[in-house]
Each structure stands twice: as C-alpha cells, then as structure tokens.
C-alpha positions as CSV (number, residue, x, y, z in Angstrom):
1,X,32.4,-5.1,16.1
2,X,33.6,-1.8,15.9
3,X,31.3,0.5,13.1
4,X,33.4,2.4,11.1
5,X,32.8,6.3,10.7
6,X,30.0,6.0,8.0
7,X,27.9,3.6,9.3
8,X,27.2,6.1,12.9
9,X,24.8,8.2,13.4
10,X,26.3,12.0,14.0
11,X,24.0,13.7,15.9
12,X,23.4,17.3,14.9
13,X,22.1,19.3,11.4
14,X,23.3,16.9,9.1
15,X,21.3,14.0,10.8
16,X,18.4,16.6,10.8
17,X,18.7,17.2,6.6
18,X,19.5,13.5,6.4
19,X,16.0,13.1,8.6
20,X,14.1,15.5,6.6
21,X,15.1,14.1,3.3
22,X,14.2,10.4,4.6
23,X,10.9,12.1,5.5
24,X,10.8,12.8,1.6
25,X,10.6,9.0,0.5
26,X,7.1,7.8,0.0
27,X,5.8,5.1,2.6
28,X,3.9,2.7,1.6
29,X,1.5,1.1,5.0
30,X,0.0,-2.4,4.1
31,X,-2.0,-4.8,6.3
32,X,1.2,-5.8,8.3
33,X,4.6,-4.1,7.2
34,X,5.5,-0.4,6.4
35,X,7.7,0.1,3.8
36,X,10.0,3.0,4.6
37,X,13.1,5.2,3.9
38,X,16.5,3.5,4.8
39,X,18.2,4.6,7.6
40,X,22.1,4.8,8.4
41,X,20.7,1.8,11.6
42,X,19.5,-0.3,9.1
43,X,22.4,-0.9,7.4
44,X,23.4,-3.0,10.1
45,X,20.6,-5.8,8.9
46,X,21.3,-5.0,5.4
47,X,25.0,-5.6,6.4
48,X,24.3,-8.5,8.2
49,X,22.4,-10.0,5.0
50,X,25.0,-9.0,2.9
51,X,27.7,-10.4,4.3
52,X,25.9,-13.9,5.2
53,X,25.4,-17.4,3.4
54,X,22.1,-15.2,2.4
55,X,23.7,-13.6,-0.3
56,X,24.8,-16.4,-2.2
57,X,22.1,-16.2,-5.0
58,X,22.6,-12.0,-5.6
59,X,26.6,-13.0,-5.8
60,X,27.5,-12.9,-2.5
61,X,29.0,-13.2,0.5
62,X,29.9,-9.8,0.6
63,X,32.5,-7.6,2.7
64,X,30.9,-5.0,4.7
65,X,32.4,-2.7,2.3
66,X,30.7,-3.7,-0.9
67,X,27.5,-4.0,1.6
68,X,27.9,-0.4,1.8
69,X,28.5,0.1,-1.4
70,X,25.4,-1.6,-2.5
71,X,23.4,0.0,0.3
72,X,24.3,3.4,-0.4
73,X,23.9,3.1,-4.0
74,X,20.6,1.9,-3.6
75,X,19.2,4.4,-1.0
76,X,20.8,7.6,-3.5
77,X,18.6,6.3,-6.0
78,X,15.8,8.6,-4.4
79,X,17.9,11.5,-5.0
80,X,18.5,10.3,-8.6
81,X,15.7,8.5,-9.6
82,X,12.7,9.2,-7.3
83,X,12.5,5.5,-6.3
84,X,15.0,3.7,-4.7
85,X,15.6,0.9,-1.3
86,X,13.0,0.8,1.0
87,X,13.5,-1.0,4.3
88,X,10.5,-2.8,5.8
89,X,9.4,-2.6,8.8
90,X,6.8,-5.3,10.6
91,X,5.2,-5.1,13.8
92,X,7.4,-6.9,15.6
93,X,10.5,-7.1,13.5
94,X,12.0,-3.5,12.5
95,X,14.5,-3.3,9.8
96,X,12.8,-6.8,8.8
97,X,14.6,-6.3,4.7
98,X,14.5,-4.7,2.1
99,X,12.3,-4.0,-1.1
100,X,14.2,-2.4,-4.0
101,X,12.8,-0.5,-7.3
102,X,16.1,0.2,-8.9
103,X,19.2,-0.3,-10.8
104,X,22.7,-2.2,-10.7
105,X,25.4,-0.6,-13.0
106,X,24.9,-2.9,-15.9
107,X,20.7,-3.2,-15.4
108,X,19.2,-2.2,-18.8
109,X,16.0,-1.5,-16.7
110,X,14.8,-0.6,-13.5
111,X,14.9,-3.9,-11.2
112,X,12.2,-5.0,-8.5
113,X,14.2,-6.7,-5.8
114,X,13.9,-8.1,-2.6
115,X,15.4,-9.7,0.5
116,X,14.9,-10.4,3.9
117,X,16.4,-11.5,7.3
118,X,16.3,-14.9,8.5
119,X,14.2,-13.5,11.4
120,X,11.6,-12.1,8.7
121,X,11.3,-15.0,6.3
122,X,8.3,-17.6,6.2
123,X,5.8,-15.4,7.0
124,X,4.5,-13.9,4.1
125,X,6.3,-10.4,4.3
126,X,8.3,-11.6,0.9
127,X,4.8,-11.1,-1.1
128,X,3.1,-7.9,0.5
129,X,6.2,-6.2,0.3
130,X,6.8,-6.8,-3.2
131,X,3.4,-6.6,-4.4
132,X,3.2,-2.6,-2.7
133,X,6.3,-2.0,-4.6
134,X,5.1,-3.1,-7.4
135,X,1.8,-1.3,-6.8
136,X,3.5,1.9,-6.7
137,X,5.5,1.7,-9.7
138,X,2.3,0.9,-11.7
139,X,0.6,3.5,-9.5
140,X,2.7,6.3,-8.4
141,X,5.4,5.9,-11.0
142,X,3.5,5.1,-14.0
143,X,4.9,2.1,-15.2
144,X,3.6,0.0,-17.3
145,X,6.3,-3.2,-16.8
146,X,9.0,-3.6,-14.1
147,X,11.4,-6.8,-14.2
148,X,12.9,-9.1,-11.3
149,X,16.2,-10.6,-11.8
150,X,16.3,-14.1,-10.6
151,X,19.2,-16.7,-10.1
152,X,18.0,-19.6,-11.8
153,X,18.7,-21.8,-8.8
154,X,16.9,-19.5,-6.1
155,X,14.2,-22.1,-6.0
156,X,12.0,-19.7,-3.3
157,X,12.3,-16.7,-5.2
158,X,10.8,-18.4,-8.7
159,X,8.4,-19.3,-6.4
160,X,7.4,-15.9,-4.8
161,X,7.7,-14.7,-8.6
162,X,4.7,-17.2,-9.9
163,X,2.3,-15.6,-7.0
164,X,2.9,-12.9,-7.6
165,X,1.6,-13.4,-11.2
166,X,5.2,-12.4,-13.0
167,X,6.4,-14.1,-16.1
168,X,9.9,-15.3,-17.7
169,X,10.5,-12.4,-20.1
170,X,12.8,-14.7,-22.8
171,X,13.3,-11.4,-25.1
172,X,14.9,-9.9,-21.9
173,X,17.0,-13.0,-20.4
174,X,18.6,-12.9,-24.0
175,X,19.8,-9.5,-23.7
176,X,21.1,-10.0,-20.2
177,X,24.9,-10.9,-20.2
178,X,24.5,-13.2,-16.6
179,X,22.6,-16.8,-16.4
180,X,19.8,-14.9,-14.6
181,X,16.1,-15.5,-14.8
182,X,14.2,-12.4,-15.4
183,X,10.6,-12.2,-14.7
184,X,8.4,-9.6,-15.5
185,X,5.4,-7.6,-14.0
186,X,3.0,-5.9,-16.1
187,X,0.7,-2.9,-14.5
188,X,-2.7,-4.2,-14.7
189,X,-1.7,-8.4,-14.4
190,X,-1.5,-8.2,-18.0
191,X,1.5,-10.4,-19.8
C-alpha cells in the first residue's frame, strides 16, 4: 500500500517541533506497558484497527480517511485539551493500541476509551492501560468522574468495565442520543 503524504514521516525541523511537542505529552510507565504520545508510525496500527472487522462496535469499518480523521482529532486534543490519545507500548509489542481521554463531536463529556490490536489483546494490557488513564485523570487532571461509552453488545468491553469497578450511569445513557452504554468511573472507587 502506498501511504499517502500525511501519513510519512518528513525528516527535517518540522519532525523535530513535532518530536519536541510529543516529548510534551505525559507518559505514563506501568508494570508492563508505557503509555505514550502518538506518533505519525503509529497510525498505521491505529489505521489498521480502524479500518478492520475491529471497529464494528465504535461504528466501524472505517476508510483510512476517517481513520485519519479520528486519529488526528484525537492526538490534537493535547494541544486543545491537555489530554488526549495515547498509544501503548508493551515490551514486545510497540504501537500495541491505544488509550483515549477525550472527546467525539457530539460527547457531552470527556470519554475514556480504549482499543487494541489483535496482536495485543488477551493479555491483560486492556485493564492496566485504562486503569493509568484513569489514574491520571483523577490524579494529574483532577477529575472527580470520567465516563466510557459502551456498545451495548461489546460483550468484552462491559466486561473490562465491571473490573475495573465502573458503573451504568442511567442519568447519562438518557441524555445520550445513541443506544450506547455508558459507564462511569468515580476518583476514589466511589459511585
């Protein structure tokens, strides 16, 4: 496949700003994975999910060009927002997924998302990764609540959701225009 202008690296200064202000979103090291700042190389995984059977539950399949619409809406976030896409990193599987604090167009809150690639899943990297992200919008952020949006059907997600100890939020489904589960995390386990 042939990468179209946007999605190649250009050596030179721009990559060098575009490195420096990567080196401006917060990492996050756990026991196995490193949350990170995207990169324009891992939007070929995020592509790849994107534009797969994977996507079927977050509306998908997608083309490559909404992936990169998605993708670079979510990594601008930083600039906007001060959180944003991270893209995890594990030991043995770079650009493994990716963990989200942010927002949609239509989100009436901030959203903690998260997906992975087939290579990454069924090891637990689902549950460390979202529980840092959550830890820092409790911690760093200084949230007190953050909500995931959930297709009811996405059977492993609801799953991930109740270990994690997040609840249905009924007040917030109603308000939400989509059949979509929302669960919600409270800073401190509280619900």
């Amino acid at each position: 496949m042939t990468l179209t202008p946007c999605e190649q690296h250009r050596p030179g200064p721009g990559a060098r700003t575009a490195a420096r202000l990567c080196g401006k979103v917060p990492v996050i090291d756990t026991r196995r994975l490193q949350l990170r700042g995207p990169r324009i190389y891992d939007f070929k995984v995020y592509a790849k999910i994107y534009e797969s059977d994977r996507s079927i539950l977050m509306g998908g399949p997608f083309t490559r060009e909404e992936a990169w619409q998605e993708f670079t809406n979510y990594t601008s976030l930083w600039l906007l927002h001060g959180h944003g896409l991270w893209t995890i990193d594990a030991l043995t599987t770079p650009s493994a997924g990716f963990v989200l604090l942010g927002y949609e167009w239509d989100d009436p809150e901030a959203e903690l998302g998260i997906f992975l690639s087939e290579e990454a899943e069924g090891q637990g990297y689902a549950q460390e990764a979202l529980e840092a992200a959550r830890d820092h919008a409790f911690e760093a952020l200084k949230w007190d609540s953050v909500v995931s949006y959930v297709a009811p059907d996405n059977d492993r997600c609801i799953r991930l959701m109740e270990r994690v100890g997040a609840k249905r939020d009924s007040a917030a489904e109603a308000i939400h225009e989509e059949d979509t589960l929302v669960y919600r995390h409270h800073a401190g386990g509280m619900a």
